[in-house]
N, C-alpha and C positions, 0 to 999 in steps of 0.2 A: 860228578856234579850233574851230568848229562842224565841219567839215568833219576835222580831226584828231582830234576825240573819236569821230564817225563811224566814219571809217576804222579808228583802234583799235580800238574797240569789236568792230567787224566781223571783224577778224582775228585778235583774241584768242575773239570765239565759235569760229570757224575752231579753232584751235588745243587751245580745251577738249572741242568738241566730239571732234575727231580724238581726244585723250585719254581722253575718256569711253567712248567706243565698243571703244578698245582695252581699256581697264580694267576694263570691265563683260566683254566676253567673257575674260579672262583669269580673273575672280571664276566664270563658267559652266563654263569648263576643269577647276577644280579638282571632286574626288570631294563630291555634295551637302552643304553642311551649312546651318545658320542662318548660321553668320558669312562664308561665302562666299555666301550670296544674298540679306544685307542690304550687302555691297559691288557687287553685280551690280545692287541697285536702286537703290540712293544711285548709281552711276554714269550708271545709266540717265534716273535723274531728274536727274542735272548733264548729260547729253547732251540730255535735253528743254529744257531753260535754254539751255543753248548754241543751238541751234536756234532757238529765238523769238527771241533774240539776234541771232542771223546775219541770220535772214530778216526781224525790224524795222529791223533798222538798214541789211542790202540797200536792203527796200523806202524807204527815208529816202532812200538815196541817189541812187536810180533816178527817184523822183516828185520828189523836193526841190529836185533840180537843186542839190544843195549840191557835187558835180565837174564834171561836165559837162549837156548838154540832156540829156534824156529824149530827145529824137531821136536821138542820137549813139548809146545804148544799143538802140535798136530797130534802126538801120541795121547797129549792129555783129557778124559772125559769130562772131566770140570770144564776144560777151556771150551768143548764142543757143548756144555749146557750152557755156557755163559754163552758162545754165540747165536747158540737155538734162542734164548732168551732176547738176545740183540735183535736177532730178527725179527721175533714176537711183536715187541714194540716199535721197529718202524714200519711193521705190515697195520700196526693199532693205526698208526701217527698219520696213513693214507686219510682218511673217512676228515680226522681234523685239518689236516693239511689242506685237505682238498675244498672243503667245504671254507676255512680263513681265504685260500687264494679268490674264490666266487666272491666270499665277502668283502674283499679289499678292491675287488673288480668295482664293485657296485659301489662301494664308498669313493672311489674315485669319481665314477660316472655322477656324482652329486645324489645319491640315494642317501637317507639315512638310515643309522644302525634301527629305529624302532620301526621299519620297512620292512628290512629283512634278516633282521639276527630273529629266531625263532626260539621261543625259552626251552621248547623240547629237546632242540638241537646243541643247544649251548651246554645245557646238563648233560646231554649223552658225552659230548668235547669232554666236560669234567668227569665225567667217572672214566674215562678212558683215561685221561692223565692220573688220573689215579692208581689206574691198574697199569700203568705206566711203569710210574714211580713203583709201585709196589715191585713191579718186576726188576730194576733197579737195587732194590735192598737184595733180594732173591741173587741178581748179581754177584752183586758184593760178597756174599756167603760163597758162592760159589769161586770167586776170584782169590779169595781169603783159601781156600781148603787150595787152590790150584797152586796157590802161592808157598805154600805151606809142603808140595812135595806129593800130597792126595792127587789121585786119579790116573797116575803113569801107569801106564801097562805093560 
């Protein structure tokens, strides 16, 4: 059973994460306001969930040996493009990251969103979660073939 709440767990993070990412840049797309950039952080903050999500319950499965050895995943080149891919996307998730934490600075400080959410910047946020997500599916194909016995050496 252990091994089945894992694996849910693991691909419903997958799933909300992709969600969050696309929904928080779609909240940055619209013209600034308050009620479009407390939907960009509430998503941003279910994308950070999803995240810990993915990556504890990975790391479970990888150390836990709750599917296969921990050897099977080091030997495997699927496992080593899904985590080149993991990487990918939270070296993307710096630039959003970093730029939501300045903006939730400044919403505190009593600034509003049409101060300093910038529509250039809010669209660059969205096509990153997009190529996010994209890399996400690319995942998944790669998890799928890993899972399957593909990539042992």
């Amino acid at each position: 059973m252990l091994r089945i709440a894992l694996a849910s767990a693991h691909l419903l993070a997958l799933g909300i994460g992709m969600m969050a990412t696309v929904l928080r840049g779609s909240a940055l797309r619209e013209p600034p306001s308050v009620a479009a950039f407390r939907r960009a952080v509430r998503m941003d903050t279910l994308w950070g969930i999803a995240a810990a999500l993915w990556l504890a319950t990975g790391l479970w499965r990888l150390f836990g040996a709750t599917e296969k050895a921990t050897a099977y995943y080091y030997e495997n080149t699927w496992f080593h493009t899904k985590m080149g891919l993991f990487v990918l996307i939270v070296l993307l998730e710096l630039y959003p990251m970093m730029t939501l934490m300045r903006w939730r600075k400044l919403a505190r400080g009593g600034a509003t969103p049409e101060s300093f959410v910038l529509s250039a910047t809010g669209r660059r946020i969205a096509l990153i979660g997009h190529v996010q997500a994209t890399l996400v599916l690319v995942m998944i194909v790669a998890a799928t073939a890993m899972a399957r016995g593909y990539g042992v050496r």
